[in-house]
C-alpha positions in Angstrom: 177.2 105.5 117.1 175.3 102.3 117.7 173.6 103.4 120.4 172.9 106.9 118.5 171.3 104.7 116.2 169.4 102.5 118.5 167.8 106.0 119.9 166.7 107.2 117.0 165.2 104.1 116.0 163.1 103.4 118.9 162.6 107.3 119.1 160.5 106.9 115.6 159.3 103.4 116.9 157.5 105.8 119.8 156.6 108.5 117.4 154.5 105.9 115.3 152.9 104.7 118.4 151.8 107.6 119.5 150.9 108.6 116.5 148.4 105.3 116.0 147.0 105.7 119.1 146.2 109.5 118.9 144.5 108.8 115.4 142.7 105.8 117.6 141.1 108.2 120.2 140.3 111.3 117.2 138.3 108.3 115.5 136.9 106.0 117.8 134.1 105.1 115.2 131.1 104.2 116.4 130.6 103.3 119.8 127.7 102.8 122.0 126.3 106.0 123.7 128.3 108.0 121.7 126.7 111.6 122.9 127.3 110.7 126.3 129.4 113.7 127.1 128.1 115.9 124.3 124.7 115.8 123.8 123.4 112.8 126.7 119.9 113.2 126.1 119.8 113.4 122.4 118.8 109.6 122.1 116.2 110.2 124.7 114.8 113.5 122.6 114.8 111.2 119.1 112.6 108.7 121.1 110.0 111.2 122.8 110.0 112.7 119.4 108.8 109.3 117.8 106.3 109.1 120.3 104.6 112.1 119.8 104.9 111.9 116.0 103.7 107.9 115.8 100.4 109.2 118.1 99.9 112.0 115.4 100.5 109.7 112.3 100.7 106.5 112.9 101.9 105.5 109.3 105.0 107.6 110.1 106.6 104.3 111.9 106.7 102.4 108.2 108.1 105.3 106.7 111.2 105.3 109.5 111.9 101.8 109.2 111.8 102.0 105.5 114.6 105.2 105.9 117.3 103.0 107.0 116.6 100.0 104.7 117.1 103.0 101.9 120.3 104.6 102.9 122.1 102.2 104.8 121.7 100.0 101.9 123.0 101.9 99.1 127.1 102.1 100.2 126.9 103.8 103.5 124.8 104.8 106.3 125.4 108.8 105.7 121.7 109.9 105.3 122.8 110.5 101.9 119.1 109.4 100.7 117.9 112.9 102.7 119.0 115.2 100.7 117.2 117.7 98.1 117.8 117.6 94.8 120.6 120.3 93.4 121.8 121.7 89.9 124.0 119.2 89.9 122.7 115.9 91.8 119.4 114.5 91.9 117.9 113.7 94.8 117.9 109.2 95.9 114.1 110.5 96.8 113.4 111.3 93.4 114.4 107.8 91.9 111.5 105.2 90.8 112.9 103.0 93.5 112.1 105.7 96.1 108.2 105.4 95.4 106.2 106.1 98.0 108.9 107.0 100.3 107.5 110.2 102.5 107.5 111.5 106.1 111.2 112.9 105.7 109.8 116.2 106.9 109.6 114.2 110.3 112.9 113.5 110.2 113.8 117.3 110.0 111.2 117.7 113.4 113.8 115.4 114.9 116.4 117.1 114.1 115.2 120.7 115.2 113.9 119.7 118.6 117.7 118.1 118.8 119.5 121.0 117.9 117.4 123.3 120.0 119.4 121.3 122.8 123.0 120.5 121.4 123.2 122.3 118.2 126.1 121.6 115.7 126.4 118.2 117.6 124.3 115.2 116.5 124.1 113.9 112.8 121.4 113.3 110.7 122.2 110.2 109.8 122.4 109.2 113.7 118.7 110.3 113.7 117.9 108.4 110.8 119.4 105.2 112.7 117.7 105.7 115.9 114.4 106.4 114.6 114.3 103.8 112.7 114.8 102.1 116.4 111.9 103.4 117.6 109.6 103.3 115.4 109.9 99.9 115.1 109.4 99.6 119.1 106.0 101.7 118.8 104.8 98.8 116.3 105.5 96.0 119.1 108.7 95.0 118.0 112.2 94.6 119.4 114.2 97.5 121.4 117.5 97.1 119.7 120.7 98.5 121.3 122.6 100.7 118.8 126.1 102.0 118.1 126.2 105.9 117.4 128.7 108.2 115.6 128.1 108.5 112.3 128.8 111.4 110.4 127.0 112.8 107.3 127.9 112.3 103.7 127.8 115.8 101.5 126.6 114.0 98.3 123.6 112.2 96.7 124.1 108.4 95.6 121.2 108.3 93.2 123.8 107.0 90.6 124.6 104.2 92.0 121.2 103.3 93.4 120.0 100.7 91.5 123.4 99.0 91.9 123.3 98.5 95.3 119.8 98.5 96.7 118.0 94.7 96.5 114.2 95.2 94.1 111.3 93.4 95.6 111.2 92.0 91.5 114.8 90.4 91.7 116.1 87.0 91.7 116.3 85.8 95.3 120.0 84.9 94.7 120.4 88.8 93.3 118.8 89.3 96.3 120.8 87.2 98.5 124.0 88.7 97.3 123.6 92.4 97.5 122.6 91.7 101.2 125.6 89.6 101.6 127.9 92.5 100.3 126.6 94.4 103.8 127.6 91.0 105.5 123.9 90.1 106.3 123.6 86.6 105.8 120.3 84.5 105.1 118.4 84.4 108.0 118.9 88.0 108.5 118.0 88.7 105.1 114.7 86.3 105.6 114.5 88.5 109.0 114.4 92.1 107.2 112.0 91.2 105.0 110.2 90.3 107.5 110.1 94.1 108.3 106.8 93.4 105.4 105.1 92.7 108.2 103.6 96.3 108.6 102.7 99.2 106.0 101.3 98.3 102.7 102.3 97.8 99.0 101.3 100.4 96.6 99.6 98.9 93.5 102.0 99.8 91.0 104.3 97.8 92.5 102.1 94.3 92.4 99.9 94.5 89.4 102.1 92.9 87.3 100.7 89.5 89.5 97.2 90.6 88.8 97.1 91.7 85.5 96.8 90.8 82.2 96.0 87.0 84.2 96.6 86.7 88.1 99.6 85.1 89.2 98.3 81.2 89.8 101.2 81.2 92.8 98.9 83.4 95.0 95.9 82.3 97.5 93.0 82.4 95.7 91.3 83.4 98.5 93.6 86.7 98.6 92.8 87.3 95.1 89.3 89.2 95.4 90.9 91.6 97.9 94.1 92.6 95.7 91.5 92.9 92.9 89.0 95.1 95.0 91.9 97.1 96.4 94.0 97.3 92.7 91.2 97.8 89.8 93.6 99.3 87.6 96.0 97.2 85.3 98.0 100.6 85.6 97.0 102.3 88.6 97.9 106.3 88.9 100.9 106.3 91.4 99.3 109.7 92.9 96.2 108.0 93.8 95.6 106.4 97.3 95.5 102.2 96.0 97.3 99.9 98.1 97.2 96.3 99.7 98.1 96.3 103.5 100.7 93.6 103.7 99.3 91.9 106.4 95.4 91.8 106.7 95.6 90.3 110.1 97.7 92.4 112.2 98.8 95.4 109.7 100.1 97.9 112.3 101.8 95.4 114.5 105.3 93.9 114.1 105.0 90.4 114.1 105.5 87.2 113.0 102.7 86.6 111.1 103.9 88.3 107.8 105.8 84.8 107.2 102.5 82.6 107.8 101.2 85.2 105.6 103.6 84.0 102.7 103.9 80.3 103.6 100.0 80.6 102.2 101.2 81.9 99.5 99.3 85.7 100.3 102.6 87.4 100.0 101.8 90.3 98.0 105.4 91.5 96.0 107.4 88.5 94.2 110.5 88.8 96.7 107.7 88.1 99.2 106.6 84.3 97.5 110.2 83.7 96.5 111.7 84.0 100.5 108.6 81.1 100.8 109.9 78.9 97.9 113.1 79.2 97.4 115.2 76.1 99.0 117.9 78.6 100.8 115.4 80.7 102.6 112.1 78.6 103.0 113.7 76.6 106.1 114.5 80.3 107.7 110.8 81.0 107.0 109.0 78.5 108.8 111.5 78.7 111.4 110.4 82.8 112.0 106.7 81.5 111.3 106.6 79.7 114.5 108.8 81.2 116.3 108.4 84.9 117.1 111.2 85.3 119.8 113.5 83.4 116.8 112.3 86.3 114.4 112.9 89.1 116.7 116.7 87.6 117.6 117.7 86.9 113.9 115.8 90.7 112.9 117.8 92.5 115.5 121.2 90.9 114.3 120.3 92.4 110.8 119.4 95.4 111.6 122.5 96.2 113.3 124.7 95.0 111.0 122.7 97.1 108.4 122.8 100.5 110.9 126.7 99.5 110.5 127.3 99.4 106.6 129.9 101.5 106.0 129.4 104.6 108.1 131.4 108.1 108.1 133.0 108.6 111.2 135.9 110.7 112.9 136.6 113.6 110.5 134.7 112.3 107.7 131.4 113.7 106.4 129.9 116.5 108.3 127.3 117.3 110.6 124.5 118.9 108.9 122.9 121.9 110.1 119.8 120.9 108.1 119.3 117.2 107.0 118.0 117.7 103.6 120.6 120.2 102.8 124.6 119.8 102.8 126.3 122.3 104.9 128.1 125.2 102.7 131.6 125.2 102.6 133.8 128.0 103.7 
């Protein structure tokens, strides 16, 4: 009877192993060269794709790396932020903290020439990742080894936007948490903002430093420019009125976005706080004169970002179109 017992025992003990390790390999989660078996180009496609695209429209590189800061950021990296507006979600690219967010067509170019080679296999949100990648390697910056295998989410998270995703006009400790809650610590925070370096500010979001009095913590050598660039006390968002954020070097990926803000030209409040602020100004100058320190501390962020969270194994979906949740059957 014992040794009935003993049996059954270490029959379920086997069961529950087998069981673990099945579930294991049906959900590896995500992996490096995930598509190796079924779709082996499709990280060489995204980056001919950002190629072309970047020599088209150049701008299109900001708007990529600005993607993944936007949906990885709020809960998971699920592409989420992609998708259209419905009768009963609104669309994260409809919210005031989405302004001037655009390009996403480019993201759907991806994912056609993709699925003209593996349809059905490679997720939008994997594209949104990877391009992201790239486009900051077409602006000089660092080529960053990535895990793929992400699935994509079926639902909006323009609810809970505000709650998670860190405003330029926060408190750098509010700051300093909601990246912390993604397990970015401060240099890599100091490091992603760094990601300023290229594109431009829109002057809606900096006016509020120029008008009704300018800001006395900015250069007032920068001054005339911002004022030149941003006549308006409130500018019309549709119109074309924006401050590169570096004057120097405003399509490369550099450096000199933190000398920038150590003389006080940072253009958005998070930008003069990272300078000021006792937990993040050592971090600052560090990056300031060290560009291989930047690039290091940048690429550990990043990747920890692309990581927040993701849908793997069975979860999510694939979508057949990225601004568009698959219909259920």
């Amino acid at each position: 009877m014992a040794s009935r017992a003993l049996c059954f025992f270490a029959l379920l003990s086997l069961s529950a192993v087998l069981c673990f390790a099945e579930s294991n390999e049906e959900d590896p989660g995500l992996v490096m060269n995930f598509y190796s078996d079924s779709c082996p180009q499709a990280e060489d496609i995204v980056r001919e794709q950002v190629k072309l695209l970047y020599k088209r429209h150049k701008n299109t590189a900001f708007s990529w790396l600005r993607n993944i800061f936007h949906d990885c950021a709020v809960q998971s990296c699920d592409a989420s932020l992609l998708l259209d507006s419905t009768r009963r979600s609104l669309s994260e690219k409809e919210m005031d903290r989405s302004f001037g967010m655009r390009n996403f067509r480019y993201i759907e170019e991806i994912k056609e020439a993709i699925e003209r080679e593996c349809p059905g296999v490679v997720s939008c949100s994997d594209i949104l990742v990877l391009s992201a990648r790239e486009g900051v390697v077409r602006l000089g910056g660092p080529f960053i080894p990535l895990k793929t295998g992400r699935r994509d989410g079926r639902r909006s998270r323009a609810e809970i936007l505000e709650e998670y995703l860190p405003d330029h006009n926060e408190s750098m400790s509010t700051v300093l948490e909601k990246f912390s809650a993604m397990g970015i610590d401060t240099p890599g925070v100091v490091a992603l903002l760094g990601a300023h370096s290229v594109g431009r500010t829109h002057c809606v979001k900096l006016v509020h430093r120029l008008y009704p009095e300018v800001d006395p913590a900015l250069n007032p050598d920068h001054v005339p420019h911002m004022l030149k660039k941003c006549p308006d006390s409130i500018p019309d968002p549709k119109a074309v009125q924006y401050v590169r954020n570096d004057r120097g070097t405003p399509m490369i990926f550099d450096n000199n976005y933190y000398r920038n803000i150590l003389d006080n030209k940072g253009l958005m409040m998070v930008d003069h706080q990272l300078a000021t602020d006792k937990r993040t100004k050592p971090y600052v100058k560090k990056m300031a004169k060290s560009q291989d320190y930047f690039f290091k501390e940048f690429t550990r962020a990043f990747t920890i970002l692309s990581e927040n969270n993701p849908l793997t194994g069975d979860k999510g979906e694939i979508r057949q179109q990225c601004n568009v949740a698959n219909k259920l059957h």
